[in-house]
C-alpha positions in Angstrom: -46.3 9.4 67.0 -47.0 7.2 64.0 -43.8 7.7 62.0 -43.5 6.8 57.9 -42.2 3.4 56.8 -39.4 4.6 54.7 -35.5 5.0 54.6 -34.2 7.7 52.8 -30.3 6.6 52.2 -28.0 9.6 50.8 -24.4 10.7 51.4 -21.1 11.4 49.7 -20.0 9.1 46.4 -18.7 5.6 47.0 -20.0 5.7 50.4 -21.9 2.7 49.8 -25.5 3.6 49.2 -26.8 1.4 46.7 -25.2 -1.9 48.7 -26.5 -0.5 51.9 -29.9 0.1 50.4 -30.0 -3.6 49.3 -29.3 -5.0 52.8 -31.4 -2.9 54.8 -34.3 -3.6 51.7 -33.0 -7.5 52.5 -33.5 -7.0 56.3 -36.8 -5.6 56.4 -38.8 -6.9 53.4 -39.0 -3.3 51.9 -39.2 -2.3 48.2 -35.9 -0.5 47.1 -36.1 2.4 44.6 -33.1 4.5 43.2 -32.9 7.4 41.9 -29.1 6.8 40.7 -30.4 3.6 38.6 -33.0 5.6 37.0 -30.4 8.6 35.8 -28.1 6.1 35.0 -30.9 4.2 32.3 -31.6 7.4 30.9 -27.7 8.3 30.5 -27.0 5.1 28.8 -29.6 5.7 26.7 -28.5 9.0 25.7 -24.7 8.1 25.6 -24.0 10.3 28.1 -21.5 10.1 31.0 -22.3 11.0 34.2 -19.6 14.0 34.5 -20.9 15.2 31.2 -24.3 15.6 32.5 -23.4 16.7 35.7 -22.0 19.8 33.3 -24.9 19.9 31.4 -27.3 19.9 34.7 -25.9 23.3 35.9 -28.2 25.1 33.6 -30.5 22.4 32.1 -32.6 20.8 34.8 -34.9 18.5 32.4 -33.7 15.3 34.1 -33.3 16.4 37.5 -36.9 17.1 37.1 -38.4 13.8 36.1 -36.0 12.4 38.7 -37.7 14.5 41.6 -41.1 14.0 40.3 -40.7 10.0 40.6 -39.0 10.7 44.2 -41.9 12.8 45.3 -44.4 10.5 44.0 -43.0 7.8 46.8 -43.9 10.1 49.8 -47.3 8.3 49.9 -45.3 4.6 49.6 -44.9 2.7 52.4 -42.5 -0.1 53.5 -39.8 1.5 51.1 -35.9 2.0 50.8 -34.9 5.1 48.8 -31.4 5.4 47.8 -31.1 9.1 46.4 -29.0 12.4 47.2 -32.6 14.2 48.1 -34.6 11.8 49.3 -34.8 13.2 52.3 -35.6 16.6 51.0 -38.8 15.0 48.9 -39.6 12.7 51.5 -38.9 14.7 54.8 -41.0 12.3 57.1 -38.8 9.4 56.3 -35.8 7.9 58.6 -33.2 10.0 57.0 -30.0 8.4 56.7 -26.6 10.1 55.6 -23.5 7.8 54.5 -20.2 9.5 55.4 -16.4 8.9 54.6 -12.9 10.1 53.7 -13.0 11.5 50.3 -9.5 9.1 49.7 -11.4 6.0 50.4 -14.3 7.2 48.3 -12.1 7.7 45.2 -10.4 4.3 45.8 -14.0 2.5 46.1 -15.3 4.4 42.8 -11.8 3.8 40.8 -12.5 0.1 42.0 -16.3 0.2 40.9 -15.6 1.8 37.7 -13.5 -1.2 36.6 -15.7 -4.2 37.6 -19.1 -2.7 37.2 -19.7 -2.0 33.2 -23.6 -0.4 33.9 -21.4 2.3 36.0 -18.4 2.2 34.0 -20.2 3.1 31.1 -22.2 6.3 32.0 -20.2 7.0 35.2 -17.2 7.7 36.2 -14.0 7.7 34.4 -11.3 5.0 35.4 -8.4 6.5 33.6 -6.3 6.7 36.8 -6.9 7.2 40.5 -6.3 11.3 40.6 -8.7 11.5 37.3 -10.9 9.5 39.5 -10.5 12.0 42.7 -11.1 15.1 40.6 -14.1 13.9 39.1 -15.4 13.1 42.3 -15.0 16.1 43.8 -16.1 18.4 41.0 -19.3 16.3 41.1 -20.2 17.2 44.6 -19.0 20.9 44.3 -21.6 20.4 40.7 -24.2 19.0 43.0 -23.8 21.5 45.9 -24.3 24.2 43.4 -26.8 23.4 41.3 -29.4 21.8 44.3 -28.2 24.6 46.0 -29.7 26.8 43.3 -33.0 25.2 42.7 -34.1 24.2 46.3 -32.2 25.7 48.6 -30.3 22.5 49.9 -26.9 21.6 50.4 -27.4 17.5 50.0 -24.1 16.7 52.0 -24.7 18.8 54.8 -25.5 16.0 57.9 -27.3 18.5 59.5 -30.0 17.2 57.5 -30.2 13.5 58.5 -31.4 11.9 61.7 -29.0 8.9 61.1 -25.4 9.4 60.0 -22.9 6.9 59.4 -18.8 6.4 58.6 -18.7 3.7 56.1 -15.0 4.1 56.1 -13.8 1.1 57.8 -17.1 -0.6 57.8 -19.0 -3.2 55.2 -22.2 -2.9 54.0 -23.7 -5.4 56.2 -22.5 -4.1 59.4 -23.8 -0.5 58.0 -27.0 -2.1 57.1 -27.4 -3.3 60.5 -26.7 0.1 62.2 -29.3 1.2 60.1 -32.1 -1.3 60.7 -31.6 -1.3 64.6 -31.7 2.5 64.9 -34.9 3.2 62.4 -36.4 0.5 64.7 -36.3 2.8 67.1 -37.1 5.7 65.3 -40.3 4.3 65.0 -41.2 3.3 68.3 -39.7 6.7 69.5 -41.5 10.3 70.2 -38.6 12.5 70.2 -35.8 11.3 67.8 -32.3 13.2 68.5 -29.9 13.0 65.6 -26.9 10.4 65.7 -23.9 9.4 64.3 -22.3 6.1 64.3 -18.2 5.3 64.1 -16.3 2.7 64.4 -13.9 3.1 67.1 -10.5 3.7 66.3 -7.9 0.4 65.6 -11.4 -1.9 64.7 -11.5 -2.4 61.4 -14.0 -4.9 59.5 -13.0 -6.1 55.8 -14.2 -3.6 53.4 -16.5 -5.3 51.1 -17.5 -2.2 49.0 
């Protein structure tokens, strides 16, 4: 079977996509696109936050829309990384790869992110304190649930739709990035391609770089 040579990277907020997508980009030679960079221009532009759009997106789907159109548009690409929540709904032949972790650690990683990254600090979200932090985060996915949900049909955090999921909780992004190259590897040299999911085991820990 001659498989597609593209990653699709999704999974939960501050799981690590956008570093992940780098490495594995680095590893491979690939082209990296993502969809979050793109929403995040267009939000800047419009000085808009992130949780103020993810309000406004529940009935106004106008940049959701350009967003998918630019997604679908790299189902023809090849040697590609695509760091985007549906990326494996535009692009279904891709390796579809799902970043899991604690919600806990998620917040702490975006409360972090939010203070030392001004392109996400400035549309994203808010760094007023770690619990304002953990409710935005999860409003955003119930948001996102709902309103893909809605127009598609999808539940973008469900793993069942990923052929590769991982726990970035006690991992760095190069380790991740490695679990990722070595297994679409052999996604492409395979026939039949069962889904998998990749710990670490319990008491190993590597340094969190995220």
């Amino acid at each position: 079977m001659k498989r597609k040579h593209i990653i699709t990277i999704s999974g939960k907020p501050g799981s690590g996509k956008s570093s992940t997508a780098d490495k594995v980009a680095e590893l491979l030679g690939y082209t990296r696109h993502s969809s979050g960079d793109m929403v995040r221009k267009i939000l800047a532009k419009k000085h808009m936050s992130l949780e103020e759009y993810n309000s406004k997106a529940e009935t106004d789907h106008d940049l959701d829309a350009k967003v998918d159109e630019q997604l679908r548009e790299l189902r023809d690409g090849k040697d590609i990384i695509v760091d985007s929540r549906l990326g494996f709904y535009w692009i279904p032949e891709s390796f579809k790869v799902y970043l899991d972790l604690d919600l806990d650690i998620a917040t702490a990683r975006i409360f972090k992110d939010t203070v030392s990254n001004s392109m996400r600090s400035a549309v994203g979200t808010s760094s007023g304190s770690l619990n304002d932090v953990s409710r935005q985060v999860k409003q955003r996915m119930l948001n996102e649930q709902r309103r893909f949900k809605k127009m598609y049909g999808v539940d973008p955090y469900s793993i069942n739709n990923f052929d590769l999921v991982i726990d970035t909780s006690r991992q760095n992004p190069q380790s991740v990035a490695i679990a990722v190259f070595d297994n679409y590897r052999e996604w492409l040299d395979s026939e039949v391609w069962e889904p998998r999911r990749n710990e670490v085991p319990m008491g190993y820990s590597f340094k969190n770089q995220y």
